[in-house]
C-alpha positions in Angstrom: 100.5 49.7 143.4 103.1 48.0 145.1 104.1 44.4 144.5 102.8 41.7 145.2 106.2 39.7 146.2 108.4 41.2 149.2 111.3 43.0 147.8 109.8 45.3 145.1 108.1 48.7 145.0 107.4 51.6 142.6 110.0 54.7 142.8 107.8 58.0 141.8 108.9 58.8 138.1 111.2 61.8 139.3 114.2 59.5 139.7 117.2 60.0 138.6 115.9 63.4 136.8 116.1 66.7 138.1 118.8 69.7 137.4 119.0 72.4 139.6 118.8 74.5 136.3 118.6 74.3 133.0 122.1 74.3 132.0 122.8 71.3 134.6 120.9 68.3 133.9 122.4 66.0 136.6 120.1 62.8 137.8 119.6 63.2 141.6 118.0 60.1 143.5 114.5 61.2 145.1 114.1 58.2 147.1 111.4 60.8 149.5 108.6 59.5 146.5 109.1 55.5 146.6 106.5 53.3 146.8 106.9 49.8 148.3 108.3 47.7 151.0 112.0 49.2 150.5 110.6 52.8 150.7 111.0 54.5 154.3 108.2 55.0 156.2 106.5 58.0 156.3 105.7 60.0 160.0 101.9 60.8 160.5 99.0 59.1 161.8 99.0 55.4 160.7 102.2 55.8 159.2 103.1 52.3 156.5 104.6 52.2 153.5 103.7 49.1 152.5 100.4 49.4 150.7 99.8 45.5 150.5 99.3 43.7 146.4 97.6 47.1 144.8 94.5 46.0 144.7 92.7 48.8 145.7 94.1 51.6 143.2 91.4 53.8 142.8 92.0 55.3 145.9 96.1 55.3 146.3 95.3 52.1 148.4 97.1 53.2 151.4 96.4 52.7 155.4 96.6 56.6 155.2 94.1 56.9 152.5 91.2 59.0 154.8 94.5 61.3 155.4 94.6 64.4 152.4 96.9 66.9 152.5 98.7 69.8 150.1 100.8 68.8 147.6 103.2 71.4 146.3 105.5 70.4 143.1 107.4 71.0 140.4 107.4 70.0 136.7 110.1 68.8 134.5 110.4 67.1 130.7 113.0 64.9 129.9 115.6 65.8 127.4 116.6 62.5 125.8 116.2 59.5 124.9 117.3 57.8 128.2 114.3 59.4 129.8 116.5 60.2 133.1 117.5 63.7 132.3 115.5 66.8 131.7 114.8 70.2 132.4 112.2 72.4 134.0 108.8 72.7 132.5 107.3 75.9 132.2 104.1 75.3 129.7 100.6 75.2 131.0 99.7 72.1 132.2 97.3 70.5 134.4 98.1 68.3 137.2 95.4 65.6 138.6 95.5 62.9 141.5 93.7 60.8 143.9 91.6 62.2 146.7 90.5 60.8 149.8 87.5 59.2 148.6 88.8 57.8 145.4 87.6 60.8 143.6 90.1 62.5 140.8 91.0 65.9 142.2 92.9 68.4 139.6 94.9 71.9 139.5 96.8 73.8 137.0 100.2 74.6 136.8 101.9 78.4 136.5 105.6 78.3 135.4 106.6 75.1 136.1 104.7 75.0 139.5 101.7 73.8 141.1 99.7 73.0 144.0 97.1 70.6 144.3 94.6 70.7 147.8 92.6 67.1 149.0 95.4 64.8 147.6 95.4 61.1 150.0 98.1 60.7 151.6 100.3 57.8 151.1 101.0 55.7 147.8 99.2 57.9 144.7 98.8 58.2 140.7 99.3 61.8 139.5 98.5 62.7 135.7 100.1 65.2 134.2 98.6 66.8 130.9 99.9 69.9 128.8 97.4 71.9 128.0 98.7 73.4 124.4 97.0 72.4 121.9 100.3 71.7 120.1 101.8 69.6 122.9 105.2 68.8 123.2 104.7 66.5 126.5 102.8 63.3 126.1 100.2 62.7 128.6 101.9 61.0 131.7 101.1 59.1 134.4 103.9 58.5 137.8 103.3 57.4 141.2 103.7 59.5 144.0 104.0 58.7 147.6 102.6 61.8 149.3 103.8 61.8 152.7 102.1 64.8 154.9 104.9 66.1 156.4 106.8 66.7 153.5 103.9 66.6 150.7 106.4 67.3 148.0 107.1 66.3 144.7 108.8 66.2 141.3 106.3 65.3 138.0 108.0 64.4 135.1 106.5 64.7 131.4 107.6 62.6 128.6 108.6 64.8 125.7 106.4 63.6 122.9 109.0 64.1 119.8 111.7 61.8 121.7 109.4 59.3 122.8 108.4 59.0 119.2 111.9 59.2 117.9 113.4 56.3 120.2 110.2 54.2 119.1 111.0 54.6 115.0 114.7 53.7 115.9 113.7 50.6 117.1 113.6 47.2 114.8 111.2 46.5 113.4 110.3 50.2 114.0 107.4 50.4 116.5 104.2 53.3 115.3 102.4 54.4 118.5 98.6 53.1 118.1 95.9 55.4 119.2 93.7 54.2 122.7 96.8 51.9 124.2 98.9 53.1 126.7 102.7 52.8 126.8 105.3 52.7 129.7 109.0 53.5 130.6 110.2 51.4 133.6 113.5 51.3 135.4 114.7 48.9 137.3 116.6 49.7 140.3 118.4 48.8 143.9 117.2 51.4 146.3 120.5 52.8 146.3 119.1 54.4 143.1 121.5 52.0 141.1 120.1 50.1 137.6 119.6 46.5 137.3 120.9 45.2 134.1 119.7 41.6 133.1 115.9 42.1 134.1 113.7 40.3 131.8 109.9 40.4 131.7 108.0 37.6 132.1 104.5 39.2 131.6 104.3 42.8 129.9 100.3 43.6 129.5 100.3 42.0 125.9 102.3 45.2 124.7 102.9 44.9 120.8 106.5 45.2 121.5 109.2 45.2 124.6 112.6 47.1 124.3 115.4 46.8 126.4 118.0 49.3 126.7 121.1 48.2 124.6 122.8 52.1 124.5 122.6 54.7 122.5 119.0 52.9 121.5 116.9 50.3 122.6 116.6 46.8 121.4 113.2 45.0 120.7 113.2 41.2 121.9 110.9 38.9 120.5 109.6 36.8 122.1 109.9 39.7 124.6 111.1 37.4 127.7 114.2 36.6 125.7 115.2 40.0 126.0 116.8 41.8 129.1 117.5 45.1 130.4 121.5 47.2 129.6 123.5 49.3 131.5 120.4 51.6 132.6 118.0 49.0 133.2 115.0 50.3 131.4 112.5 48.8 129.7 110.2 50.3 127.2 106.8 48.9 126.8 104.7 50.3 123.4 101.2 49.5 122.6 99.5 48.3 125.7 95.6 47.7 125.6 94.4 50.6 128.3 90.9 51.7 128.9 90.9 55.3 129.3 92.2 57.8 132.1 92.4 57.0 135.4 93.0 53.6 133.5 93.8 50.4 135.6 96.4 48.2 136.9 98.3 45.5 135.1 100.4 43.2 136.5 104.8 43.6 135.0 106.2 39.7 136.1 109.9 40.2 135.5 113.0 38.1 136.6 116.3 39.0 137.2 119.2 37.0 136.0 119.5 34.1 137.9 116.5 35.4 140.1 113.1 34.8 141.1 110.1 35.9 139.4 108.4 38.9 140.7 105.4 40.9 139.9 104.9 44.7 140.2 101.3 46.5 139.9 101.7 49.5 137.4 99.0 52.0 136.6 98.2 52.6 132.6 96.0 54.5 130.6 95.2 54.9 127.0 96.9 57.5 125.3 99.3 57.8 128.3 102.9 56.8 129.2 103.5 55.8 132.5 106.6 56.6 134.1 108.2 54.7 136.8 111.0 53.0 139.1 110.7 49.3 140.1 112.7 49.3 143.3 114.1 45.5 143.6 115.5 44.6 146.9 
């Protein structure tokens, strides 16, 4: 899950997202859930942050992966079309992750909060899914980096509507195509602050990459001729995905006048995947 260059990691998706209530949406940096070599380190027996090139995702891929612990957490949606704000969730939903032993452990969630037991410590997948049968959220996927001693965290659900919105804004306009997966990624220093001029060198063989040109997002074709705004976010719609827990794909992306680098994401067919790329 984390790159496999130096200088990049994965920033659980509650960045930049959380209100303290719902009539004050204002982004707050939870730098507690990053992922990769710019993360801090986490106290607790074998204590690394840096889980290595991702290669062994099934299981969160960490040195603390035979560590499990309690995860308690809270769930938000996001409000526009930026994907960074939202609001607190209070629908039925159920929440899964990674256990020790690779195996997918699940709970459900009771106004807005839930707690899951067995979750492996260190860098994780959780899923979130609404469970009305008139969904509003989109299934989700983040990573999480569960640290033991403060096994907290923020999961963010895409709110369907927008998502679908933003994507028939775009030109040409972009229809979501049932069994891929699609993503939402922000580029970012760790001091929580976007990247703008990130362009993608690889992208999964998404149908279509859009950059964020505000209010909207732009589509650049061929994609690596795009690059990322003011928020630096990228948008990535139609990706082949073979069903939940999915797999990793490989993001190569440069910034301007950079190197290339490579970041591991996790995807899933009919998901979204939500997530920070931390560039050093």
């Amino acid at each position: 899950m984390a790159s496999k260059l130096g200088g990049v990691g994965l920033l659980a998706a509650s960045l930049a997202l959380f209100s303290c209530s719902d009539k004050d949406p204002e982004p707050a940096p939870l730098l507690e859930d990053c992922i990769g070599e710019n993360c801090k380190p986490i106290a607790g027996p074998g204590g690394n942050n840096n889980p290595g090139n991702g290669s062994g995702g099934s299981g969160g891929g960490s040195d603390l992966e035979d560590v499990t612990t309690t995860v308690l957490g809270t769930i938000h949606a996001t409000t526009d079309s930026s994907f960074l704000v939202g609001t607190v969730y209070v629908g039925p939903s159920t929440v899964k992750a990674y256990g020790a032993d690779g195996a997918i452990i699940e709970t459900d969630s009771m106004a807005g909060q839930f707690i899951i037991e067995d979750v492996a410590a260190g860098p994780n997948w959780f899923a979130l899914e609404e469970q009305h049968v008139q969904r509003t959220l989109l299934p989700t996927l983040q990573p999480v980096f569960v640290d033991p001693d403060e096994p907290e965290t923020v999961l963010v659900g895409v709110d369907e509507q927008i998502f679908l919105s933003t994507l028939d804004l775009m030109v040409p306009t972009q229809i979501p195509v049932s069994g891929t997966a699609h993503a939402i990624l922000f580029f970012r220093r760790e001091s929580n602050e976007p990247i703008p001029g990130v362009s993608l060198k690889s992208w999964g063989s998404a149908d279509a990459v859009a950059y964020d040109a505000t209010p909207s997002y732009e589509v650049a074709d061929p994609p690596d001729e795009g690059a990322t705004g003011a928020l630096g976010t990228v948008l990535l719609v139609n990706v082949p995905a073979v069903p939940y827990p999915g797999s990793l794909v490989d993001i190569q992306f440069q910034e301007e006048d950079g190197e290339t680098k490579v970041v591991s994401i996790r995807i899933a067919s009919n998901y979204v995947t939500r997530a920070a790329v931390i560039v050093e």
